[in-house]
N, C-alpha and C positions, 0 to 999 in steps of 0.2 A: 371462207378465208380464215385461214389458221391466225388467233393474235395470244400476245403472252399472257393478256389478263385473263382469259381464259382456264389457264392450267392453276392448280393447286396444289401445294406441297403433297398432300393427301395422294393424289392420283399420280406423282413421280415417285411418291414412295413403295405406292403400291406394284409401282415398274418394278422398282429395286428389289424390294422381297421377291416376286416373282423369277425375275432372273436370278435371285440369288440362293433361291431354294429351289426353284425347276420345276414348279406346279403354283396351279393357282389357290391349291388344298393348302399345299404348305404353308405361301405368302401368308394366309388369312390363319393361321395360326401362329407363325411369326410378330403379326401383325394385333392377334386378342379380336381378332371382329370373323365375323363369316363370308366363308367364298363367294356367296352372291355377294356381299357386299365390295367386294375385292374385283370382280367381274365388271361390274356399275362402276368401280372408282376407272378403271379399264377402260372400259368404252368410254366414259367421258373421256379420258383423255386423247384417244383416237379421234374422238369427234371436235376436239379441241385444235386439234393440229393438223387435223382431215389427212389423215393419213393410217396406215396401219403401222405399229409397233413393231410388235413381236409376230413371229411366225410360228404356226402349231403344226407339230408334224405328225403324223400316222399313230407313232410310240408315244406320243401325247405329249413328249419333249417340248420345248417353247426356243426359241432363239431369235434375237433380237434382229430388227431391220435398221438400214443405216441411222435412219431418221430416228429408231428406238435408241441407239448406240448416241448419238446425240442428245437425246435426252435424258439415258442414264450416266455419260458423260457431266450434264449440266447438275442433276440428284447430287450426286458425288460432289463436285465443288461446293455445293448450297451446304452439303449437311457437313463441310469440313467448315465453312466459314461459321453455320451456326455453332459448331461446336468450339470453336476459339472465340468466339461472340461468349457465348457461356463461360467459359475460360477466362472470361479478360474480366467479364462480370461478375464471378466471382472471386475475382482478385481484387477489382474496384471496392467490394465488400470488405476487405479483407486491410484495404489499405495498402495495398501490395502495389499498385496498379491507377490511373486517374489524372487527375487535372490538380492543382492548387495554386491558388493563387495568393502571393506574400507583398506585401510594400512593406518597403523600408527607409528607415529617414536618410539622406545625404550623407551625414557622418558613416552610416552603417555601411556604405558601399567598400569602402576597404578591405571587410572581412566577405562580405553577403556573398560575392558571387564564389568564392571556398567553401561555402555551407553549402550552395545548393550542388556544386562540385560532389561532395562528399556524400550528399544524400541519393545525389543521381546514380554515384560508385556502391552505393547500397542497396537504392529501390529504381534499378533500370526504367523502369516500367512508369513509372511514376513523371508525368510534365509537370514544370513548374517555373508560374508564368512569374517576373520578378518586374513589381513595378519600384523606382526609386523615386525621391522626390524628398522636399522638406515638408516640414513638421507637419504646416497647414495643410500640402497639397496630399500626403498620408493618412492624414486626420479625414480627409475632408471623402479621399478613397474608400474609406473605414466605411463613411455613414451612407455613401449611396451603395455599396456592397460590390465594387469594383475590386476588393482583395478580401478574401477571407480569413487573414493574420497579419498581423503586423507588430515588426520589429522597431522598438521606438526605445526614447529616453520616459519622461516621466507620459503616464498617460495620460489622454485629456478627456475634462470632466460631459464633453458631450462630443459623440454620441457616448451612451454609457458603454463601457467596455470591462471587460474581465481582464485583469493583466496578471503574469506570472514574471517575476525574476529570473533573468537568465544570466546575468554575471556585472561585476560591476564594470564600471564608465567613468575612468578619472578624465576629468578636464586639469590642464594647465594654462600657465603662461609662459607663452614663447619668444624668443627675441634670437636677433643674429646672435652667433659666439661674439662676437667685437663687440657685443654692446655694452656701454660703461656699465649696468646692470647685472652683466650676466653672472660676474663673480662674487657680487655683494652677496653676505650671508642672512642680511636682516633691510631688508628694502623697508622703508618708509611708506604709507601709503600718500604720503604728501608728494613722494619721487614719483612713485606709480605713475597717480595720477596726471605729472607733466608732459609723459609719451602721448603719442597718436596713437590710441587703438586702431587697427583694421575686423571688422564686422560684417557676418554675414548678412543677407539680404531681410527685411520685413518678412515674419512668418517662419522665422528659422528658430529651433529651439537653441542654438550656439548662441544666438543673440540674446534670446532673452533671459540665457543662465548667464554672460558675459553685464550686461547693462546691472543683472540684480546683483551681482557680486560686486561691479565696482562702487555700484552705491551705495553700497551696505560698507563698504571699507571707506569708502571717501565721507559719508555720512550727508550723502546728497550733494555733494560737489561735483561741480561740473567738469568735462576732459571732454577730448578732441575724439572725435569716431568718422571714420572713412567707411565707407558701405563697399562690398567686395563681394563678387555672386558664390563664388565658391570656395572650397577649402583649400584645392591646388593656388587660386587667385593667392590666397590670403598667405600659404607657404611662400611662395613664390617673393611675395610682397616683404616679408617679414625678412626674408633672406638678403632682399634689396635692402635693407636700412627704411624703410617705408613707416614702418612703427610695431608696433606689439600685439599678440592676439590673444585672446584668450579660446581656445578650441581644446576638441575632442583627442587625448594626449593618443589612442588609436588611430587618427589620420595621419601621426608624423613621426610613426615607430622607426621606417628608415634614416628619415631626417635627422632621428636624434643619435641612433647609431652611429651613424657618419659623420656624424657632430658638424651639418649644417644650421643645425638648430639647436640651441639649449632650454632649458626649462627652467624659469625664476625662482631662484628658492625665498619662500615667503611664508611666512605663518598662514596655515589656513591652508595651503596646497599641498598637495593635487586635492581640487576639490572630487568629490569620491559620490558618482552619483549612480544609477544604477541602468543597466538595458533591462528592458520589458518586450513580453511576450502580450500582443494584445489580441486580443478580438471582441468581438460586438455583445455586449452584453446578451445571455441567455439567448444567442445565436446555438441552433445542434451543427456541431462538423462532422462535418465528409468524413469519412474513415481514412481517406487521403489525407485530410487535415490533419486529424488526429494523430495520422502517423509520423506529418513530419512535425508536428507538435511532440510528440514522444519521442523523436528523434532530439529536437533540441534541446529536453530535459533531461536527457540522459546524457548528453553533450558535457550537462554542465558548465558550460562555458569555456573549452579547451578550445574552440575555435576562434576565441578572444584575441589581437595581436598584444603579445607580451611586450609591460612597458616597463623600460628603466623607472625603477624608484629613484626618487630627488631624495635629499639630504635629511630636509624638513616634512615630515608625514603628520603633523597635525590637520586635522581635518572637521570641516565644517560640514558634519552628514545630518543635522538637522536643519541647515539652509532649508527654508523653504524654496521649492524652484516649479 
């Protein structure tokens, strides 16, 4: 009884030379081996599928049987898939072509999914899996090898990571247009501090560059914080009269366009911090990595949302954060 495991590429190839050079002398020089051997791959395969093949005729001509037409039917699709198989593999090589996998912190999602837009409009070929998430749950992607790059603010000191600059990251503070604040040229840090901040969640890096800054200006003085899961929450919030935030000035390029939002002018803002390009320390990348790693250094950071400058540009770029 004829079964598939049976057959071997070898002896469907050795069909296809045959019919396609018209002797079985030929095939086996087509092929680099000898006509007995080319006979032998033959007959296996007749005995593979218990049937005859080809038909040999008087003139020594050979022409194929239904069941041989099926099987040089099935030759032909194999060696077109292995040959796109080969094609794709060495595109994968190339970087052309693969899988990669990015996380990116919460803030970043504003721009992220126009990067991978932009990459996909470049390298077709190329999937690209986009995990989001805050600092910790990024961080934490990083170390069990769930993303092979990662687009973050400062990098963290475990697991070890290689980070490259890809453009900078002003944070502000934002408040309604109507807030008595919003016009003042020289805010007090004693006024500051009487508003309700809104704050993102435990494990967010907007929280813990908002907490170090006010206490570095308040000089450990205490203020009122409301916890708030996301940055739409906290737009939203600030817009109500709810209180003040200090976030990623990238999350509310429309908001300020539209002057739903304004931005406090203060000594020390926009604080001016930087996006990083991470990955795992003395991790080797995928040529797919690598690619859309060269991709976004070559970027330069023009995928960045452009932010109105405020009034006051002094800046605090040696804050530690």
């Amino acid at each position: 009884m004829a079964h598939p495991k049976s057959l071997t590429l070898k002896q469907l190839r050795a069909l296809a030379a045959i019919v396609e050079t018209g002797s079985i002398t030929a095939a086996a020089g087509t092929l680099h081996v000898t006509p007995p051997a080319v006979s032998t791959q033959l007959k296996s395969l007749e005995e593979g599928v218990c049937a005859q093949v080809l038909n040999r005729g008087p003139d020594g001509k050979v022409s194929l049987t239904p069941i041989g037409r099926e099987l040089l039917g099935t030759v032909q699709k194999i060696e077109t898939a292995l040959s796109q198989c080969f094609a794709r593999i060495e595109a994968m090589k190339a970087g052309m072509a693969g899988y990669v996998s990015i996380g990116v912190v919460s803030t970043g999602k504003y721009f992220a999914p126009g990067l991978v837009a932009r990459m996909k409009a470049l390298l077709p070929d190329v999937e690209i899996g986009l995990k989001v998430g805050n600092r910790e749950a990024i961080v934490e992607a990083l170390a069990r090898g769930e993303v092979e790059l990662a687009i973050m603010g400062r990098p963290p000191q475990e697991p070890p990571v290689e980070a490259e600059v890809l453009g900078e990251h002003p944070y502000i503070i934002i408040a309604p247009p109507d807030h008595p604040l919003a016009l003042a040229d020289d805010i007090l840090p004693e006024a500051l501090l009487e508003e309700t901040f809104l704050g993102r969640e435990q494990g967010s890096g907007t929280r813990i560059l908002m907490r170090r800054y006010l206490d570095r200006i308040g000089e450990g003085r205490p203020y009122r914080m409301v916890e708030m899961g996301t940055n739409e929450t906290i737009k939203q919030a600030v817009m109500a009269g709810l209180g003040l935030a200090v976030i990623s000035a990238h999350t509310v390029v429309p908001e300020l366009e539209a002057g739903r939002l304004v931005m406090l002018r203060m000594e020390g803002l926009p604080i001016i911090r930087h996006w990083y390009l991470v990955r795992p320390a003395e991790a080797k990348l995928s040529a797919t990595s690598a690619a859309f790693r060269d991709f976004l250094m070559l970027a330069n950071g023009d995928y960045l949302p452009k932010v109105p400058r405020p009034l006051l540009v002094e800046r605090w770029e040696d804050m530690p954060v």
